[in-house]
N, C-alpha and C positions, 0 to 999 in steps of 0.2 A: 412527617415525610410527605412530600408530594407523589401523588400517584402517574407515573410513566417517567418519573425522573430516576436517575443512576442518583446515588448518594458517594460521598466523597467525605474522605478523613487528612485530616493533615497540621502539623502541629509546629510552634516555634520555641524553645528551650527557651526561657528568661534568665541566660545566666548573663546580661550584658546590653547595651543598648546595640538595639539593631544599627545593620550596617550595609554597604547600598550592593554586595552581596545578596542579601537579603529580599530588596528591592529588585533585583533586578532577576535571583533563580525561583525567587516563592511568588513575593506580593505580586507585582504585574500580572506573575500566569492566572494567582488564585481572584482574583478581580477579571480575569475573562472569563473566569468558572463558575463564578456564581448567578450566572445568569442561567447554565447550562445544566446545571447540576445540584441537588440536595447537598449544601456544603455545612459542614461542622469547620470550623479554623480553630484549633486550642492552642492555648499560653501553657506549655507540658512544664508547670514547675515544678508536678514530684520528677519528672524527667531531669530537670535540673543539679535535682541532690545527688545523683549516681555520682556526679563529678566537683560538685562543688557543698558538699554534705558538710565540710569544717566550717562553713560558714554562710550561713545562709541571713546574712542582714539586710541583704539589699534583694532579694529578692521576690518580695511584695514588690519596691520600686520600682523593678524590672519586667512584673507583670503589669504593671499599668502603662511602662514606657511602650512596650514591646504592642500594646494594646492601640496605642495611641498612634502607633506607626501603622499601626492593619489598616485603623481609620485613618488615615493622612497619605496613603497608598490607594486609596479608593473603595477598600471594602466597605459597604453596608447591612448594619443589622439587623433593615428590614427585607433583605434578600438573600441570606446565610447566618449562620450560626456563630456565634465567638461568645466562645468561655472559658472557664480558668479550670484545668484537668481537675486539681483537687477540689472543684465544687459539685464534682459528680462523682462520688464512693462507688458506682458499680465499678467503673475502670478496675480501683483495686479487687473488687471482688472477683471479676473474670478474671484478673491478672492473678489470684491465686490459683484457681480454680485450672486453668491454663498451665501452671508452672507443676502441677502435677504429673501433666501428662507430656511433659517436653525432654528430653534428654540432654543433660550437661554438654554433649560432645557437639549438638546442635550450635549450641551457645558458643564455644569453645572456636570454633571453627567460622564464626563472624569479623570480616576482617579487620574490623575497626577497632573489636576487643583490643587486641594488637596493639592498634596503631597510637592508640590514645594511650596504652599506658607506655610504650616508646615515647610520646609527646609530651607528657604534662609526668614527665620525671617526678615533677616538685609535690605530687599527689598521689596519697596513696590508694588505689584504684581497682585491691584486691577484698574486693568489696563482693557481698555476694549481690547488693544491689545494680552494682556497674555491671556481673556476668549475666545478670538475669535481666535489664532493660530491654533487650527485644522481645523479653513475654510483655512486661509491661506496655511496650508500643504494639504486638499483638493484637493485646486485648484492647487499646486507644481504638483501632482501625475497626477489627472484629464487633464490637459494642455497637456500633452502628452500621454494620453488615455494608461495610463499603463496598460497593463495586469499582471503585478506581482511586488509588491515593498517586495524586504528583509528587514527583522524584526526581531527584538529580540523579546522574550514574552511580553514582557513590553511595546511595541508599538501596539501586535494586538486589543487591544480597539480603538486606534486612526484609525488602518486602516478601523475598520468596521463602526466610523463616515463617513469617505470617501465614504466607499460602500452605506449608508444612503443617506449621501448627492447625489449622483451620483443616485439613487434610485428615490429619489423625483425631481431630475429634468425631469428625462429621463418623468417620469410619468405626469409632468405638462407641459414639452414643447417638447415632444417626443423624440427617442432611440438619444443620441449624445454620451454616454460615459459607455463606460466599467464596470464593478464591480469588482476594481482590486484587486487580491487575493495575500495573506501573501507569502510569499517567506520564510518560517523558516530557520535562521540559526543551525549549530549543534552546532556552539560553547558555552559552557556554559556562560553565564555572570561573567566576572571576578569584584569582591567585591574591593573597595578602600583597602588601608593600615590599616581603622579605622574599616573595616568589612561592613559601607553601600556600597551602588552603585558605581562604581566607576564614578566621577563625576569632570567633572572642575571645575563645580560650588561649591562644596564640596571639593574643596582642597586634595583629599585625592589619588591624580592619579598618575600613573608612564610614564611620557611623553617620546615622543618616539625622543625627542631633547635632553637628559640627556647624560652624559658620565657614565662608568660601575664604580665609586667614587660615583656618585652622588643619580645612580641606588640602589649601595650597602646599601649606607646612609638611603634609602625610605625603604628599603627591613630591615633591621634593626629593626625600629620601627616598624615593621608588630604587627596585630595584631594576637596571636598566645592562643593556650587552655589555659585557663584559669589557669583548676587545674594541669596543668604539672608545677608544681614549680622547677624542677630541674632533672637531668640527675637520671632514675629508674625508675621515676614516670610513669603510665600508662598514655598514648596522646588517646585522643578525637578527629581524626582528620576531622570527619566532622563541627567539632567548630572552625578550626582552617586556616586563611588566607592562611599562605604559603601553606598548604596542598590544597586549592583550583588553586592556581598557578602551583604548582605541574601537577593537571590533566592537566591542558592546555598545560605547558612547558615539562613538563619528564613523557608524558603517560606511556612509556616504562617500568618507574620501577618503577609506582603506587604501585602494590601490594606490593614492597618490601618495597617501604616507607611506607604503613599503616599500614605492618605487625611490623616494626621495630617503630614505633609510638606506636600502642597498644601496646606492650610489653615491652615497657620503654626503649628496649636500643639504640633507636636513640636522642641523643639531641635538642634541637632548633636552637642552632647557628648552627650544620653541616645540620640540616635540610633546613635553611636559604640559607648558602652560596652553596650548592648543587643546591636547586633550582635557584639564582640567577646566577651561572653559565649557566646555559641552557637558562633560559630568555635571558642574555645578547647575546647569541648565535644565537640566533632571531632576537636581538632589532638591534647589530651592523650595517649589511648590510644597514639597512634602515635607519639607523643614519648618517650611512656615504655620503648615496646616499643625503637625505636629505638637507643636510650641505652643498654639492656641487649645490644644485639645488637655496638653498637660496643665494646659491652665485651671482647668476643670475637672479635676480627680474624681468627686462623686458623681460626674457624669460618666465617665471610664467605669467606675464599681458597678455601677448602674448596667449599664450595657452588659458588664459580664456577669451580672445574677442574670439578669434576663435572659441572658445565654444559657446560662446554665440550669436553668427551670426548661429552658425548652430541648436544650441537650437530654436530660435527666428524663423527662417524657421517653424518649426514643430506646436510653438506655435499661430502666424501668421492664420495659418492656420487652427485651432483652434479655437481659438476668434471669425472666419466671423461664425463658422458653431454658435456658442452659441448664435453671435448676430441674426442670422438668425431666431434660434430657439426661441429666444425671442422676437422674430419679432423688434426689433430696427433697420433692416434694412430690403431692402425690399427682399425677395427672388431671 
């Protein structure tokens, strides 16, 4: 830990090859942050099994991809942290240790519990490690007495479990951990092809391992307004996918594309290939860097024990105070 810096937690599931999602609500921010801040980045792939536990074959592959994209997105390992969750065992240890003193109804009352098992129908998701994953991401954040984890919207309920649980220990076995506050991204959440979330598990993502054929192919089937049946027609473009890409990729000439939308005389194919233009302008650099980094696997392995020796220092360290504080050893 550096001394007068804020420390930061923040982590990406290897259930999938990253995808420009990804790129553009996590990597980009956490590359402005690690200048700023004590950063830990982890590849969470016991996080991974909550949802994808029938089959976990590819998910070695997936921590190296996913690994390969941090580095190809700009992160440096000589200026923050990146390692692989399961190469640091305290995690699970405070995530026991934590799940003793959390309430089912906590858990229960996480909106995502919900939504994912509405979503991933095809998985059976009554699992007690799927209801208990926010102690486990708890204890991820906690372990390193984060003062700020970056978040989308869509995670600050999970972090104010965290601030609970961190709440009720502090109060039953005195002050050990932090209340670590939301880090908000500005970037909007960009929507799948099909208009949900964009999502691995959901099928519906534009991965940032595609060539600009394969990019185009995705971008294609976008989903697009509805009532714009043909070139005249007025565009609705806040109903409308590529126009959400738009803001992200060609802020620039927003207003000319919404103006040229509402008043019929911009198309959807040139709407399409205009925006896919700019994305792929984005996506290249870090496809290419990507590409050359998977080239070199035991470079990737490398990087992430190194991580995780110096992750493990922190958390180490960590551990004795909780055991202390739970008195399981002696002062």
């Amino acid at each position: 830990m550096t001394p007068g810096k804020s420390s930061i937690l923040s982590g990406i599931r290897p259930t999938g090859p990253l995808h420009v999602g990804h790129l553009l609500g996590a990597l980009t921010n956490w590359v402005a942050l690690q200048d700023k801040y004590d950063c830990h980045f982890m590849i969470a792939d016991w996080h991974a099994l909550t949802t994808n536990y029938a089959d976990t074959s590819n998910i070695a592959e997936y921590c190296r991809e996913n690994t390969a994209c941090l580095l190809a997105a700009g992160l440096d390992p000589a200026r923050c942290v990146i390692f692989k969750q399961s190469d640091v065992p305290e995690h699970a240890e405070l995530h026991v240790l934590l799940s003793m003193i959390t309430p089912v109804p906590w858990l229960e009352r996480v909106p995502s519990y919900k939504e994912m098992q509405e979503q991933l129908t095809n998985r059976d998701l009554t699992t007690y490690g799927f209801l208990g994953y926010p102690v486990l991401q708890a204890a991820d954040i906690l372990i390193y007495k984060a003062s700020f984890v970056p978040v989308g919207e869509d995670q600050v309920a999970h972090l104010e479990l965290t601030r609970e649980i961190a709440r009720r220990f502090n109060h039953l076995y005195g002050e050990v951990f932090p209340e670590p506050q939301p880090l908000l991204t500005s970037t909007p959440r960009l929507p799948g092809a099909d208009r949900r979330k964009m999502s691995k598990s959901y099928g519906n993502s534009i991965e940032l391992g595609l060539n600009k054929d394969q990019v185009a192919a995705k971008v294609k089937e976008m989903y697009t307004d509805p009532l714009k049946l043909r070139m005249g027609d007025a565009g609705h473009p806040d109903d409308c996918v590529v126009f959400a890409f738009h803001k992200a990729f060609n802020a620039s000439a927003l207003p000319e594309v919404e103006r040229t939308c509402r008043d019929g005389s911009r198309g959807c194919s040139i709407c399409k290939k205009e925006m896919l233009d700019h994305m792929w302008e984005r996506m290249r650099p870090v496809q290419e860097k990507r590409a050359a980094l998977l080239a070199d696997p035991a470079k990737l392995d490398a990087i992430l024990q190194e991580g995780a020796e110096r992750a493990r220092t922190v958390a180490k360290k960590s551990i004795q105070e909780v055991r202390t504080a739970l008195k399981l050893v002696s002062p």
